[in-house]
C-alpha distance (Angstrom), angle and dihedral (degrees) to the residues before:
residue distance angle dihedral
X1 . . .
X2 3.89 . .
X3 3.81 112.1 .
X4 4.10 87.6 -119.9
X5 3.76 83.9 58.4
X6 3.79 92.1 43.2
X7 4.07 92.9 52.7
X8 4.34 87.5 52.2
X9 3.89 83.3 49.4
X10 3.51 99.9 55.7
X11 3.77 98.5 43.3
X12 3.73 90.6 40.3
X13 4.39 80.3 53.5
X14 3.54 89.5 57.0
X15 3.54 104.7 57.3
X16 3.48 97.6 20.3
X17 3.72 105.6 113.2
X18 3.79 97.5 25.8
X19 3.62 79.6 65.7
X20 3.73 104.9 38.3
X21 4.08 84.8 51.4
X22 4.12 90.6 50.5
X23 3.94 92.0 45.8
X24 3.37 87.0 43.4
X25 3.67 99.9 57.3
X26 3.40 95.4 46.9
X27 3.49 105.8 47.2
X28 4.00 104.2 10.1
X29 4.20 80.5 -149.8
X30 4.32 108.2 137.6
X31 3.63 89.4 176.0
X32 3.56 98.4 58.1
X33 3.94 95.0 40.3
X34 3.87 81.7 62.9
X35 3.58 91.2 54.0
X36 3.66 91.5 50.9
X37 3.49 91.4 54.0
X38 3.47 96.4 49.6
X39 3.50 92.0 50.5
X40 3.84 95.3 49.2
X41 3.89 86.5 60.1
X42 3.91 93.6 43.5
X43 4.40 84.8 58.6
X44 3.36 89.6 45.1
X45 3.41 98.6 56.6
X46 4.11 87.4 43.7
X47 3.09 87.0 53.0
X48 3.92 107.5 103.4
X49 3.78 130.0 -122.3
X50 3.84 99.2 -115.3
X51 4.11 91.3 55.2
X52 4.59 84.6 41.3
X53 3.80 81.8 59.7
X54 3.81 96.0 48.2
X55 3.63 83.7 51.9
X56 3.62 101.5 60.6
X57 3.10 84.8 43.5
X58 3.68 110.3 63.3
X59 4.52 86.3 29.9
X60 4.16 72.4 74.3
X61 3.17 104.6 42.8
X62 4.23 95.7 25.2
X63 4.12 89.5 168.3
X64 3.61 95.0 56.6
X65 4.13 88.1 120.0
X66 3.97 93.2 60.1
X67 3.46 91.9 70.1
X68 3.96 118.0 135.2
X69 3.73 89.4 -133.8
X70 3.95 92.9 63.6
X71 3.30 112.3 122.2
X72 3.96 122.3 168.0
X73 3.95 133.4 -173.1
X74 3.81 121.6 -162.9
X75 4.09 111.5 -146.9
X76 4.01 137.5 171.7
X77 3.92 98.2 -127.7
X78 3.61 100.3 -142.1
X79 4.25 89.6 53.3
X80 3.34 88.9 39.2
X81 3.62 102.2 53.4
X82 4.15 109.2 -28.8
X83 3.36 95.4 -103.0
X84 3.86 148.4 -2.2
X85 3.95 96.1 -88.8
X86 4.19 73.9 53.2
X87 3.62 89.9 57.1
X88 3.90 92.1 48.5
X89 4.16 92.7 57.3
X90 4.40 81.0 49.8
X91 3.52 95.6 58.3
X92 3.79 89.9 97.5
X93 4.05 96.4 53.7
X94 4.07 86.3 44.3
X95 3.74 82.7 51.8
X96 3.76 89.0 45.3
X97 4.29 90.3 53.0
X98 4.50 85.0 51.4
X99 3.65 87.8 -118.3
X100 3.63 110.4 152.9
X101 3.92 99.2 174.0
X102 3.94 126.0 66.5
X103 3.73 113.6 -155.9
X104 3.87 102.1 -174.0
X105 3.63 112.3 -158.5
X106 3.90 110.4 -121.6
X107 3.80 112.6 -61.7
X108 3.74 109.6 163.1
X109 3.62 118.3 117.0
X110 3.64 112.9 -63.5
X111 4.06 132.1 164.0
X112 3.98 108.8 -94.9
X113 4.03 104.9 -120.8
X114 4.00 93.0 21.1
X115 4.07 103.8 48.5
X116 4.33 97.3 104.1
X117 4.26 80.1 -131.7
X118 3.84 88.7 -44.5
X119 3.84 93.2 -42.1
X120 4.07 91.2 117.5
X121 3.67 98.4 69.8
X122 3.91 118.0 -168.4
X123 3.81 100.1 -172.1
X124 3.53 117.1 16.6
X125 4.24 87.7 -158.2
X126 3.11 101.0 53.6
X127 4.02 131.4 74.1
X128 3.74 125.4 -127.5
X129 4.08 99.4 -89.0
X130 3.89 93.6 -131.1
X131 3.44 92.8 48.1
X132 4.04 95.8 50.9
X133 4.06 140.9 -108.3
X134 3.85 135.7 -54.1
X135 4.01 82.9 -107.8
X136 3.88 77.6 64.3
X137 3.68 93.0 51.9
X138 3.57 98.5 58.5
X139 3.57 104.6 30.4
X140 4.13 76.3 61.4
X141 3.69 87.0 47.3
X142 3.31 88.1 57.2
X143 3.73 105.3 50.4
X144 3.88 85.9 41.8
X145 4.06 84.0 64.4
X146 3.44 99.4 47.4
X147 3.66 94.7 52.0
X148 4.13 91.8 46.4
X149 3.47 98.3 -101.6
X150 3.92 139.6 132.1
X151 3.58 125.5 -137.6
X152 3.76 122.2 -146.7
X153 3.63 140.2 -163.8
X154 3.89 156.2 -178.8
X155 3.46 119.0 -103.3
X156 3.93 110.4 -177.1
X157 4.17 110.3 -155.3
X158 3.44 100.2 165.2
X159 3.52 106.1 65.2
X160 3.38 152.0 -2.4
X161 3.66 140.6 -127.3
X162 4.04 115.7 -101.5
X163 3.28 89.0 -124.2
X164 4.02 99.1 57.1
X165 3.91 115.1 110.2
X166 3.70 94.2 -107.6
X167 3.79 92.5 58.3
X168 3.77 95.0 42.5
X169 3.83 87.2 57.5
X170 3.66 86.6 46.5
X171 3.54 93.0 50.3
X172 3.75 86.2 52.5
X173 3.43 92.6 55.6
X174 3.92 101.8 -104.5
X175 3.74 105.7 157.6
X176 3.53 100.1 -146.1
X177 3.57 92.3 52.0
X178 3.78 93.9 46.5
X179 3.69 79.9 57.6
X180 3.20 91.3 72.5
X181 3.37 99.9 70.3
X182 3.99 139.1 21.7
X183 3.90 108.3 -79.8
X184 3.77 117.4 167.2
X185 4.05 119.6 -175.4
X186 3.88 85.8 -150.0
X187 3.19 144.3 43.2
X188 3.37 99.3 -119.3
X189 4.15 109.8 96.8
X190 3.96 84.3 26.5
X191 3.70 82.0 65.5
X192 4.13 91.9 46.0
X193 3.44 90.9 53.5
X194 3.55 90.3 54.5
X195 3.83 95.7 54.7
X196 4.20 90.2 67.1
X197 4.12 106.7 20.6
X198 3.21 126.5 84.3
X199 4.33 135.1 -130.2
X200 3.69 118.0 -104.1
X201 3.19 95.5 -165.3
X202 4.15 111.2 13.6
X203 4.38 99.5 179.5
X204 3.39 92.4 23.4
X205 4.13 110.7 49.3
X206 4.26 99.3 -8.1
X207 3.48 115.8 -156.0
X208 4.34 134.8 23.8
X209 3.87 89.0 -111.2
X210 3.87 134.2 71.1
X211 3.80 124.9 -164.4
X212 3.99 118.4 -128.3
X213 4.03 106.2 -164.0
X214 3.80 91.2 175.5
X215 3.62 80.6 72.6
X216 3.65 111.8 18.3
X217 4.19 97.3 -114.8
X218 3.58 143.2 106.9
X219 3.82 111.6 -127.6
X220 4.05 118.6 -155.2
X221 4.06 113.1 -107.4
X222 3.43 118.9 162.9
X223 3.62 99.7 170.1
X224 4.05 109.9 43.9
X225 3.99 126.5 -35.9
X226 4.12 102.0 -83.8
X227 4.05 88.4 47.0
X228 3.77 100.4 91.5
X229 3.86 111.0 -168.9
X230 3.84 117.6 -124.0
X231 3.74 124.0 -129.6
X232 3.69 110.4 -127.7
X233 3.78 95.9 173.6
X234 4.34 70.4 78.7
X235 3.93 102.4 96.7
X236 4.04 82.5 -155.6
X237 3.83 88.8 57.4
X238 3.41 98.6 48.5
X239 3.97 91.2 47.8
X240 3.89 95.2 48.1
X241 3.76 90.6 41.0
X242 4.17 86.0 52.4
X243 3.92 88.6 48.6
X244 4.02 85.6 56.7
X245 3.07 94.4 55.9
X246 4.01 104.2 50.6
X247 3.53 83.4 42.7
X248 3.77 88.4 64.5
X249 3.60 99.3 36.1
X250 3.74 79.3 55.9
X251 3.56 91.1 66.9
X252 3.99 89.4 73.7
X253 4.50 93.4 -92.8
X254 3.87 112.4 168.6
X255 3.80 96.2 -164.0
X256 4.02 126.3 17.1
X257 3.60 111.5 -154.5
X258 3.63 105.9 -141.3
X259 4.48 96.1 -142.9
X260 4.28 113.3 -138.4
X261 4.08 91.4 -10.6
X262 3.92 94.2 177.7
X263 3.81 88.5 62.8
X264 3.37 112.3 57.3
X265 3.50 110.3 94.6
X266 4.32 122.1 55.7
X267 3.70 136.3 -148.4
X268 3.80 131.9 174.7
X269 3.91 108.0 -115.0
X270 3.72 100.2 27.6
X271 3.77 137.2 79.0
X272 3.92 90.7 -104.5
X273 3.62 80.0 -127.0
X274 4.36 120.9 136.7
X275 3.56 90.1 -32.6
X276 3.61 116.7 176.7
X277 3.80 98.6 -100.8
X278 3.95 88.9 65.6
X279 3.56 88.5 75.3
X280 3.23 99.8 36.7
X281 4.20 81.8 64.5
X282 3.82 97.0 30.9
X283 4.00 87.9 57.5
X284 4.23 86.2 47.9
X285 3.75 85.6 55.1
X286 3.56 89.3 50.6
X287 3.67 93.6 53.1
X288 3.43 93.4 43.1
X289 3.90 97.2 52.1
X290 4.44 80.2 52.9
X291 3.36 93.3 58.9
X292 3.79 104.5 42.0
X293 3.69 106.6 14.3
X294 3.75 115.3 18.9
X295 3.59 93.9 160.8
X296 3.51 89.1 77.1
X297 3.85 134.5 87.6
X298 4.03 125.8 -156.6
X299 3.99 110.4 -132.3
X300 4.10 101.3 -159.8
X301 3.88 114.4 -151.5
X302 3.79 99.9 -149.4
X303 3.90 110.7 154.7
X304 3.51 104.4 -154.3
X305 4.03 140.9 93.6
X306 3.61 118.2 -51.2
X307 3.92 93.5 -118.0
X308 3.70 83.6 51.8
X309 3.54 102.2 52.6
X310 3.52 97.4 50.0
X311 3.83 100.5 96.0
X312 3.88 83.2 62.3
X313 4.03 77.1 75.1
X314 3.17 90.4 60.1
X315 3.92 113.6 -162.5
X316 3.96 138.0 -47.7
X317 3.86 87.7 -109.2
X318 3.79 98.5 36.3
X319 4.09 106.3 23.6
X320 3.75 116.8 179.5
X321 3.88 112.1 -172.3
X322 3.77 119.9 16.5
X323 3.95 96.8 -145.0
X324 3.87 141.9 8.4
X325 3.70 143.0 -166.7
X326 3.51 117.9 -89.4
X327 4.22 91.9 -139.5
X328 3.84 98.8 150.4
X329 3.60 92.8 55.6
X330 3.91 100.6 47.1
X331 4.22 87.8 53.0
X332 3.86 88.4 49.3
X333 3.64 80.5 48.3
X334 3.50 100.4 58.7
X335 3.97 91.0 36.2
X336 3.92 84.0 63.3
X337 4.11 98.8 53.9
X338 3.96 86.0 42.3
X339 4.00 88.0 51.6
X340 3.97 99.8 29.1
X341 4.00 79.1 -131.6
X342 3.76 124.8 117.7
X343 4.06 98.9 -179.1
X344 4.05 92.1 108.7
X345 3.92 90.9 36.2
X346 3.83 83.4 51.3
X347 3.61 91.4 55.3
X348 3.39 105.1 39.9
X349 3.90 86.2 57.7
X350 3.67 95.1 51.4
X351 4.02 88.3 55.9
X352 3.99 84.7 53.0
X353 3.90 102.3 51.5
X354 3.87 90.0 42.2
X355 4.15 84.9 63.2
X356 3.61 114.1 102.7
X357 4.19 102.5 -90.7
X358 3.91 88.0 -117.7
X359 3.50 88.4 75.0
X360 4.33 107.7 86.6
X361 3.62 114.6 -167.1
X362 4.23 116.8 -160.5
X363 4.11 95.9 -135.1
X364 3.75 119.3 -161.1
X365 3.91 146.4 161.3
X366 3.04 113.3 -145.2
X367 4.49 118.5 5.2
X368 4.27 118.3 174.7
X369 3.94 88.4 -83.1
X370 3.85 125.2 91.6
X371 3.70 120.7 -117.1
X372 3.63 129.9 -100.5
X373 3.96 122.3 -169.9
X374 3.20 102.0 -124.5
X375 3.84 98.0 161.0
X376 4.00 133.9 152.9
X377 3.89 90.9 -85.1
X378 3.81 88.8 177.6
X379 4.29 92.2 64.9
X380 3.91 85.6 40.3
X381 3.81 87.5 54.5
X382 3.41 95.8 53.9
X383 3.95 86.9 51.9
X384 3.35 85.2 60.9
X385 3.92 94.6 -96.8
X386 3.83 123.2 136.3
X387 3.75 122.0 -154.5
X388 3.65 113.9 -123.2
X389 4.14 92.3 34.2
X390 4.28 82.8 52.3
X391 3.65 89.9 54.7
X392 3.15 104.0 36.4
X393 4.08 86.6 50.1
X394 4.22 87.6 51.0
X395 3.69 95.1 54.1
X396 3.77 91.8 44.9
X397 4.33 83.9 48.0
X398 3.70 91.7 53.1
X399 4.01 97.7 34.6
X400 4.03 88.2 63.5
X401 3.80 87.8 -105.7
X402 4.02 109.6 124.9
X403 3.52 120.7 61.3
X404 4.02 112.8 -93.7
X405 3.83 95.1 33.6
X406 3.98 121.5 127.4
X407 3.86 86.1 177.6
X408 3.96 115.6 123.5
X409 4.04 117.2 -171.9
X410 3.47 150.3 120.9
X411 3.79 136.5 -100.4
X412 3.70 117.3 -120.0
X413 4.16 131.7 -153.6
X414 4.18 81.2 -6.4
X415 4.21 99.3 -164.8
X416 3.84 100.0 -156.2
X417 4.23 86.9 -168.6
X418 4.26 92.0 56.2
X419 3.88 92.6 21.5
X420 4.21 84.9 -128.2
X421 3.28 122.1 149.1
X422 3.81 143.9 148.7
X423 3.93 129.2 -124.1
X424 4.27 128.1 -121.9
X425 3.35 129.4 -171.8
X426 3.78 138.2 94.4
X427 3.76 139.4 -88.4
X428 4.26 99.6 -97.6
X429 3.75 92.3 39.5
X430 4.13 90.6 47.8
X431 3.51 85.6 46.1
X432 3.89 96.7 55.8
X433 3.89 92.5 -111.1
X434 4.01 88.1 121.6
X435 3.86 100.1 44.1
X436 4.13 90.5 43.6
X437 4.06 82.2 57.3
X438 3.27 93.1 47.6
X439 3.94 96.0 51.7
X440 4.22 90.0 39.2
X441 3.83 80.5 -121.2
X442 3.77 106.5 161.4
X443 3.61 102.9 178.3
X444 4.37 89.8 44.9
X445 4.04 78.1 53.5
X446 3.55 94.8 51.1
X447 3.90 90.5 50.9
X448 3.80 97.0 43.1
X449 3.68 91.6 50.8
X450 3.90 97.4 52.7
X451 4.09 86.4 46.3
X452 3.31 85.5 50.4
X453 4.02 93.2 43.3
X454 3.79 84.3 45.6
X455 4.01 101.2 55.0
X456 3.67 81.4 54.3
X457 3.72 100.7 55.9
X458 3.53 90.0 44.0
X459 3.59 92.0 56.5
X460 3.46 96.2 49.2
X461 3.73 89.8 48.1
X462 4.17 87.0 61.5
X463 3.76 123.3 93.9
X464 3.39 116.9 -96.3
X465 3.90 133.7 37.0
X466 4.36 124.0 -34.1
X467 3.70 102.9 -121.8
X468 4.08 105.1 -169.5
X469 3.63 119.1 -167.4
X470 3.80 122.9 -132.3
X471 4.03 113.4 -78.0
X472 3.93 95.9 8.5
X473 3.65 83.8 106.9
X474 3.68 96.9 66.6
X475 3.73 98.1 28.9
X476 4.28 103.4 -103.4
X477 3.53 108.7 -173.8
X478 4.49 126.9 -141.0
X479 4.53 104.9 -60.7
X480 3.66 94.3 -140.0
X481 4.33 82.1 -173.3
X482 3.60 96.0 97.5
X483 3.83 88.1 71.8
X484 4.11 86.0 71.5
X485 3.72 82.3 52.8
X486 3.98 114.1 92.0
X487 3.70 88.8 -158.7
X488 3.56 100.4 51.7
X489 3.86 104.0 22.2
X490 4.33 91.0 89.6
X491 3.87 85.1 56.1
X492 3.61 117.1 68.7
X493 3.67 97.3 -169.3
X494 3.51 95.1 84.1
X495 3.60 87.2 78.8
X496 3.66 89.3 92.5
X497 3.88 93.8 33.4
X498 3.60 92.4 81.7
X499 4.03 121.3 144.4
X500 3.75 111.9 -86.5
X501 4.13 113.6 -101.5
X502 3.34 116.3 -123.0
X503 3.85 95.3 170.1
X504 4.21 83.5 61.0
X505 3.95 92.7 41.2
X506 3.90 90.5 58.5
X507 4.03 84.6 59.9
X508 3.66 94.3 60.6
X509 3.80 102.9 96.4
X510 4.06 89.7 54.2
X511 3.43 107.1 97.6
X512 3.70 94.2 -150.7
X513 3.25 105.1 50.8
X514 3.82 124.9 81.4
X515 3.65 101.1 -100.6
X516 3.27 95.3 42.0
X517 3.78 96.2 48.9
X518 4.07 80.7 54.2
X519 3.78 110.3 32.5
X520 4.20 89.5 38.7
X521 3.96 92.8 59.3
X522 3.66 99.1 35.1
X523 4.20 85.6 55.7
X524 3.53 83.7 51.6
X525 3.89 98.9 50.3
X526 4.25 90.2 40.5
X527 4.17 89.7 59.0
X528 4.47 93.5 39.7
X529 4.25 76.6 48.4
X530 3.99 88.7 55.1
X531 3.25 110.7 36.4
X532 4.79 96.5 44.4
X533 3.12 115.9 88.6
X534 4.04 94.2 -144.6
X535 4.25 81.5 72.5
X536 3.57 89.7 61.1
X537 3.77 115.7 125.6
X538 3.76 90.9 -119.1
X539 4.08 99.9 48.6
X540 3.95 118.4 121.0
X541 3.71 106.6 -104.9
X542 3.55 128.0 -168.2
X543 4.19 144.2 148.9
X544 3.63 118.1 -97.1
X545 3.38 119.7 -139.8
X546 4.00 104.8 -129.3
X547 4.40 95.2 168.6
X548 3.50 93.7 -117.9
X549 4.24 129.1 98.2
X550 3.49 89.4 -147.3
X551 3.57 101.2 63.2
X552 3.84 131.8 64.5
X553 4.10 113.4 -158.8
X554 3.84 115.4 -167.6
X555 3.80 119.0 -171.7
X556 3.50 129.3 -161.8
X557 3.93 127.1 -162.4
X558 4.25 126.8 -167.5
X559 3.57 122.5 150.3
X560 3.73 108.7 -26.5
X561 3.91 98.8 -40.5
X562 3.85 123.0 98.6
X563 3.87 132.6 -157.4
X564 3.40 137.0 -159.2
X565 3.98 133.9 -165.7
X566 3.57 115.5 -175.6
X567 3.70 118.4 -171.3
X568 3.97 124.4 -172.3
X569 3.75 109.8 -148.6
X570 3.41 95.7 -167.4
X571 3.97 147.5 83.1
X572 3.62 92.1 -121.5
X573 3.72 143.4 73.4
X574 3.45 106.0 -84.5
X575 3.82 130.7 -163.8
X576 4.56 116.8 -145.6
X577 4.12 93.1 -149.3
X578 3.30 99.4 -156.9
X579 4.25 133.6 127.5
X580 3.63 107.6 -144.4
X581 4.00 116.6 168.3
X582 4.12 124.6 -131.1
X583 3.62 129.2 31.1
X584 3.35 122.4 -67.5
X585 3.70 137.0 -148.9
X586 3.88 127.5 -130.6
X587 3.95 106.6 -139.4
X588 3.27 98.2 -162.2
X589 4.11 92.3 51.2
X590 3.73 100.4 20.2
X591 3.83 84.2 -134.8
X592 3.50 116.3 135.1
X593 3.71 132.5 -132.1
X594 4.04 154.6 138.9
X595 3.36 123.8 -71.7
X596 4.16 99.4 -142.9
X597 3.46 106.4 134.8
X598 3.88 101.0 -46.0
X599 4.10 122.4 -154.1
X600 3.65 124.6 -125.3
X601 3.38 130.0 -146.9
X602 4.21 111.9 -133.1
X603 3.46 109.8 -65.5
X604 3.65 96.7 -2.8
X605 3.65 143.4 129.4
X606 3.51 154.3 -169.2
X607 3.95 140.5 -142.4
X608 3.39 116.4 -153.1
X609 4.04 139.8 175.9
X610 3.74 136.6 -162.9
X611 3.87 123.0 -170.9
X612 3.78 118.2 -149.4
């Protein structure tokens, strides 16, 4: 047997019965586990020698994404740079901002007016046209490896675009393409299904079912009309879906973000929400990555609270994804600059560190979706806080509304009947960067630009991995444009999807200028992040109580040295009290001083170390 052959064996070995048990469970289908089998070798041996190398590689070293010098940046290709071969020529300025991690916004084929951002794929092989070829792909692959960095992508399992083969079939009334997804020629289990699940999107796209009079049948669409849900309890589906995603990871991807995890598989009665058959085929994708591609990590996008999220982990002996979004914590984020109060925050973070340190969570600000507040409404009540009044108060805070706010936004899937809705907008404009412009107000800029300075640091002082978001860097303020745009100007979103500004990114090496005051000092914190030991993944990290709401203290602990980032929250002058003994030293400033109950300035912050 060739050695190449011999390496497949051995990881196929490994897993092989866990899986053949899972598969087997589901779908109870021998034939078609043999044809998954054979398939996994057939990608393997695609798979090319440069991306077999990276695997052995990382088997050795399987940790190699909890680094402390991670550092990713989520962009939309054709703002960013037009198109991938555009992204290629920006590898220096990425390199240039120490990101080491590409997330690519979606970019495989998708309809133009009906593609949910790119979310609505049509052919999950093929690239967007405008944005280039899969030659593209992996020649930028490639060049990403050679210069030390990771390249991540979308890969959307729940659905699929109307306008992909399978539903066209479908549409045509091809039974083993209807198959493939949940088509009813009544309305009667349509109208079960409603009883238990709940809307997505309840202004925007009401209702989990859309009606198909062509051919006389409701079609299952949870997210918006032309999304048509696939059914996984379809051993084909899974299978196909499986052979999508080696194909991709074949392509030379780092990290494949698996898109709305929790919903992908669907059963009368329930709210075909993180049933227990997701992980059954989450932990099969795991396997399957570890056996063909075990360079590559699974991001999971489950938007819900930390503590809840964590069986998406899976377990030591069984995991299922290697990383998820931190969502819970970034909305209790935001509630805390809206309500200069860091209680919640506070919380939230304790429930976090006390997680097993396996568990890596991708933290962020500010990412291409809009924000929904979902916070722990049951602590705010007992504050004295009641749900719909809290959010309704938030989005009014970060639309410019309430008197004191420098926020500018935009409200997002606004439900006049519930008075719900979500928030858009970016970082600078959130923090008041874009009204203080507007108004010439230099000291309002000064302030917005160390809040904005300080969410950072604070982020980057969370466990887990940084994840920037295109143009945060260098300041870019809310693109109203997309409201001349028919095809945009129903989704609000695109607020914060603006095209990338070049003009403002060659301004950020002058220190007095706004995105150099930002993107100058963030570099700075990124590299102190890398290089100290207290930002290693394995660090003891706790909150620090500093008797005061305003302020959030975050300790971290590895071998003998202790840090301290202390964030004030508020618009005020704020004073840390705490006694700590020894001198300490200011990273940022290499200054050194006590740490006996320091004053902030508003919205600012400090990182400090002490050696034993």
């Amino acid at each position: 047997m060739p050695k190449a052959d011999e390496i497949f064996q051995k990881r196929l070995q490994k897993h092989h019965d866990e899986l053949r048990w899972l598969y087997m469970e589901l779908y109870g289908n021998d034939s078609m586990f043999a044809e998954l089998c054979d398939n996994l070798f057939r990608f393997y041996t695609e798979r090319k020698a440069s991306l077999k190398r990276r695997d052995k590689q990382r088997e050795q070293n399987p940790d190699w994404f909890k680094r402390s010098d991670m550092l990713g940046m989520m962009l939309y290709i054709d703002n960013f740079a037009g198109d991938l071969k555009g992204v290629q020529k920006k590898l220096s300025y990425l390199s240039d901002c120490n990101v080491n991690c590409i997330h690519l916004m979606p970019f495989l084929d998708t309809p133009k007016g009906r593609s949910d951002g790119g979310y609505a794929v049509s052919d999950f092989r093929k690239v967007r046209p405008d944005l280039g070829t899969m030659d593209d792909l992996a020649t930028l692959a490639d060049s990403c490896h050679e210069r030390g960095m990771n390249l991540c992508m979308d890969f959307v399992m729940n659905h699929t675009s109307e306008d992909h083969e399978w539903a066209r079939r479908a549409a045509a009334g091809e039974g083993e393409y209807m198959s493939r997804y949940f088509f009813y020629d009544s309305d009667r289990i349509p109208l079960e299904y409603e009883k238990s699940v709940p809307q997505v999107f309840p202004t925007t796209a009401p209702g989990n079912f859309t009606y198909l009079p062509e051919i006389g049948h409701y079609v299952l669409t949870t997210f918006y009309p032309y999304q048509w849900d696939l059914n996984y309890a379809n051993p084909r589906v899974f299978n196909e879906m499986m052979y999508n995603f080696l194909y991709l990871a074949n392509q030379g991807m780092d990290v494949i973000r698996i898109d709305a995890v929790p919903y992908i598989w669907k059963e009368i009665g329930t709210s075909c929400r993180n049933l227990p058959q997701v992980h059954t085929i989450v932990r099969m994708m795991r396997m399957i990555g570890e056996i063909v591609c075990p360079a590559v990590v699974l991001l999971g996008e489950v938007v819900m609270e930390p503590e809840k999220v964590v069986p998406y982990f899976g377990t030591v002996e069984k995991p299922e994804c290697h990383m998820l979004y931190n969502v819970t914590t970034m909305a209790t984020t935001w509630n805390s600059v809206a309500t200069g109060d860091t209680r919640l925050l506070r919380r939230q973070m304790d429930i976090v560190n006390r997680l097993p340190g396996a568990y890596t969570f991708l933290n962020y600000l500010r990412c291409h979706d809009d924000i929904g507040w979902g916070l722990d409404y049951a602590t705010l009540k007992q504050w004295g806080m009641k749900e719909v009044p809290h959010k309704q108060y938030l989005n009014d805070y970060f639309t410019g509304r309430i008197a004191g706010s420098t926020s500018c936004g935009e409200l997002y899937n606004d439900d006049p009947i519930t008075k719900d809705a979500r928030f858009c907008g970016t970082t600078a404009s959130m923090c008041g960067i874009e009204q203080a412009l507007g108004n010439g107000d230099q000291e309002a800029l000064e302030e917005a630009i160390r809040q904005d300075l300080m969410l950072h640091a604070y982020m980057f002082t969370q466990s887990g991995i940084p994840m920037l978001y295109s143009g945060d860097e260098i300041g870019q303020l809310n693109d109203y444009s997309y409201r001349e745009d028919g095809d945009k100007v129903s989704d609000s979103r695109y607020v914060h999807r603006g095209a990338f500004r070049w003009d403002l990114a060659k301004r950020r090496k002058d220190k007095e200028s706004v995105q150099g005051k930002l993107f100058l000092t963030l570099r700075m914190l990124e590299k102190i992040r890398a290089k100290e030991p207290v930002f290693d993944a394995n660090a003891n990290v706790y909150t620090y109580d500093v008797h005061n709401d305003s302020i959030l203290c975050i300790m971290r602990e590895k071998s003998g040295e202790r840090f301290f980032g202390i964030f004030n929250f508020s618009g005020g002058e704020q004073t840390a009290w705490m006694q700590e003994d020894g001198m300490f030293t200011d990273l940022l400033t290499g200054t050194q001083m006590e740490l006996r109950d320091p004053v902030l300035q508003p919205h600012g912050f400090y990182w400090v170390k002490r050696s034993r």
